[in-house]
N, C-alpha and C positions, 0 to 999 in steps of 0.2 A: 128840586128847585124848579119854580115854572117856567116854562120856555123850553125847555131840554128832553131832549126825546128816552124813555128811560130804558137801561141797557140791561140784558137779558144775561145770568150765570152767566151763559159759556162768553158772550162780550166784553165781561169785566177780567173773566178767567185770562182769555186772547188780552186783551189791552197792558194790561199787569202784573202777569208771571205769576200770580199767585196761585197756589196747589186750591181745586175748590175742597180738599181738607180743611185749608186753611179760614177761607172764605167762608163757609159754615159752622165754623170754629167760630168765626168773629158773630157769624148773625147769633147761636148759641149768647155767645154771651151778653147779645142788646148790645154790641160796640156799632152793629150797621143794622138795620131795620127795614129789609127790601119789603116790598107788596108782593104777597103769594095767594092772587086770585082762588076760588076754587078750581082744582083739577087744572092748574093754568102752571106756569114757570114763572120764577122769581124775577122782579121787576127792579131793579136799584136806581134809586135817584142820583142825580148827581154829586148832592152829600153824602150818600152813600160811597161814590166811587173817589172821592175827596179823600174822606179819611180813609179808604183799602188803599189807596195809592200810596199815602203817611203809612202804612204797616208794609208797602212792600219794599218802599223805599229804605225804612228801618233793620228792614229785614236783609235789604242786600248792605246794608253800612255792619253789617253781621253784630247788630245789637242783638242778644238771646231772645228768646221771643217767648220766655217767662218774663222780664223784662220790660218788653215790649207792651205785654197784655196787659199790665200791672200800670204801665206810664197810662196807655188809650183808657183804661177803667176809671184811673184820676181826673186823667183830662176831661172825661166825659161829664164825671156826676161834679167835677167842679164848674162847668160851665156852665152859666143861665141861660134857658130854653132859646130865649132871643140873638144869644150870640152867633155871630153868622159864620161859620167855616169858612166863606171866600176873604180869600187872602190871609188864611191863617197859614203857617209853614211850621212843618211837626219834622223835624230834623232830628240828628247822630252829632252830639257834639263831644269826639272821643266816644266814651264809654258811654256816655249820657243820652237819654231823650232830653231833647231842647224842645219848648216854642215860643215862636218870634209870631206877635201880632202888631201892625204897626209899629211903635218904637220899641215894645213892650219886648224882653227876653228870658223866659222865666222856664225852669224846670218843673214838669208837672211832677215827678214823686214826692218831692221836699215842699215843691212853693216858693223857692228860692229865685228871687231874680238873679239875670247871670250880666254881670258887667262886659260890653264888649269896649275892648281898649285897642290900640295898636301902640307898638312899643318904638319909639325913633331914638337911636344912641348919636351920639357926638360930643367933641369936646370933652371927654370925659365924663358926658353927664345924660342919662334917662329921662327922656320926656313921654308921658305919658297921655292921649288922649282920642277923642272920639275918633271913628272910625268917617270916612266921608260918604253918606248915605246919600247924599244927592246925585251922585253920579252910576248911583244901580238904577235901576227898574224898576214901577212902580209892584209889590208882587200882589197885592189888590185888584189894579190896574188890567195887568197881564192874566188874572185867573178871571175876569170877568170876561175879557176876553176871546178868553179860552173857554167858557161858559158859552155864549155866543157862538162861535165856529162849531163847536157841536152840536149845538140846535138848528145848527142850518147845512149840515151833512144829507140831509136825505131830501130836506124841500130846494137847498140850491147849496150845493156840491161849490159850486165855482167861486160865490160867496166865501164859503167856508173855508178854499183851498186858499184863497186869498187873504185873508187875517189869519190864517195860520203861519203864512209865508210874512204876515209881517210882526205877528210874535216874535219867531225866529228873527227876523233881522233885529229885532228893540235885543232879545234876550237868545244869543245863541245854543244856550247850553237849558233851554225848555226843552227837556228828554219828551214830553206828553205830546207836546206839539209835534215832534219828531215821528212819532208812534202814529198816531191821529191821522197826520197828513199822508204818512207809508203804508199805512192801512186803505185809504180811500185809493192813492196810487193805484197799488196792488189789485182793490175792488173793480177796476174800471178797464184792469189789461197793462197801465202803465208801469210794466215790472222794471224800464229798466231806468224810469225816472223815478221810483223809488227807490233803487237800490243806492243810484247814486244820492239821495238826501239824505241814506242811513249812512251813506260813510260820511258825506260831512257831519253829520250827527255824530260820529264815533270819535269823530274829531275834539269836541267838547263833555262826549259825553263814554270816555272809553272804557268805565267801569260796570257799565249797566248794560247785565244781563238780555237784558227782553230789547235792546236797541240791538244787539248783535246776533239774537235771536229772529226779531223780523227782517235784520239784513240776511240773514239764511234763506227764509221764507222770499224775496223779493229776489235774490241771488238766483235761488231754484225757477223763480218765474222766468230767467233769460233765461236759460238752460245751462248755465254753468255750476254745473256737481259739484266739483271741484273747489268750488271758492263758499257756495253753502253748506258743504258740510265742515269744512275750514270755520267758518260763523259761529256754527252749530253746536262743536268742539269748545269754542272760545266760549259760546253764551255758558254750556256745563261746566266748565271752569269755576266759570263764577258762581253761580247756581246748581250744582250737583243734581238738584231735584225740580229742576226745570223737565215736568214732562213729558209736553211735546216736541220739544228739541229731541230727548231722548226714542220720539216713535218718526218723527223725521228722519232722524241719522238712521236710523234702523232700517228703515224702507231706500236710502237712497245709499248703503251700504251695502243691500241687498241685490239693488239693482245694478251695483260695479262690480258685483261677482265677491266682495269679500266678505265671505260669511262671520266669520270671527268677530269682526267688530260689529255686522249688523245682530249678531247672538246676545250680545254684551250689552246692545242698549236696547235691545228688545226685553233683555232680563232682567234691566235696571225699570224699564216701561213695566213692568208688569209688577215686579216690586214697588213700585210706588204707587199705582193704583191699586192693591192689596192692601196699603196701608187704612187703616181705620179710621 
């Protein structure tokens, strides 16, 4: 997308949690299509990093990720060149890939639109109807946005930290904004004004991996062990084969004297980067 500064493998890797198994996995199939200069590193757009977010998001709602490949491959060759990714949301509805564009809610395997209802009892009797959409956030709105504040991370910082804090305030449970903004934190020294935005983050956002992961990462920047490998523990809960959680713990398990556990996820580190 123009305007956006384009992010390099290991930045989409850090931002996203995804294994870059995975991530090369997806360019393999033409799901993401980064720029690979000569002799240079892979370059992703921002609709590249769009839809890797929709796979990892998928991925942590523990949709399988035969599944998964299968929904992105649909979704892909069914959309016309011109259709724009901003503000489209490729969700886990149950067992299902869902997407919602505008009003539209439709399964990409089948093609089936998906009626959203809410159900109000009384009186003995079921009323059935729409859901009240005026009172969410625009998600168009909000991803443009969010488009915006990272095109202006590296020419004005202060800009960027600014609309990202008022993301957050419109939409509290924007986990990217959360990430984005504890990333720059972090970048600048402010470990422990990050740490504290990842736990309000955790607040709305307590199932995602990589938010309780960079609370580790921002945790270690005040110097408390103790409460980042505590993070670090919770983000492989959720994510087993979250990497560098696993070479983090390792290294600050090694540093408290307890070998045993820093053996354990040094051997799990090394098993998953063996994998193929």
């Amino acid at each position: 997308m123009q305007g956006n500064s384009p992010r390099s493998l290991r930045g989409v890797l850090q931002m996203l949690g995804l294994s870059r198994h995975a991530v090369l996995k997806l360019i393999e199939l033409g799901f993401v299509v980064p720029v690979k200069e000569e002799g240079k590193a892979w370059k992703f757009s921002f609709q590249d990093v769009v839809l890797l977010r929709s796979a990892y998001e998928l991925r942590a709602a523990r949709i399988p990720t035969r599944q998964i490949l299968k929904a992105l491959r649909q979704l892909k060759a069914s959309l016309p060149e011109e259709r724009p990714l901003l503000g489209m949301r490729i969700t886990a509805g149950g067992d299902r890939v869902t997407v919602r564009y505008g009003d539209a809610h439709w399964e990409p395997l089948t093609g089936q639109f998906v009626l959203d209802l809410q159900i109000a009892s009384g009186a003995g009797s079921v009323t059935l109807f729409p859901p009240r959409l005026e009172a969410a956030p625009d998600p168009a709105g909000l991803d443009a946005r969010f488009a915006r504040a990272e095109s202006l991370e590296e020419t004005q910082p202060q800009s960027a930290e600014a609309l990202y804090r008022r993301i957050l305030g419109d939409d509290p449970a924007y986990a990217h904004a959360y990430l984005n903004l504890g990333f720059m934190l972090c970048e600048s020294g402010r470990h422990e004004a990050a740490a504290a935005l990842y736990q309000d983050g955790l607040r709305f956002c307590p199932d995602d991996p990589l938010m309780h992961f960079n609370h580790a990462v921002a945790l270690e920047g005040t110097g408390d062990a103790d409460a980042a490998l505590a993070s670090y523990e919770e983000a492989l809960r959720l994510q087993p084969d979250l990497l560098d959680a696993h070479r983090n713990a390792a290294l600050l398990y090694a540093d408290a004297g307890q070998q045993q556990l820093a053996i354990r996820h040094f051997s799990a580190f090394r098993r998953l980067t063996s994998v193929p």
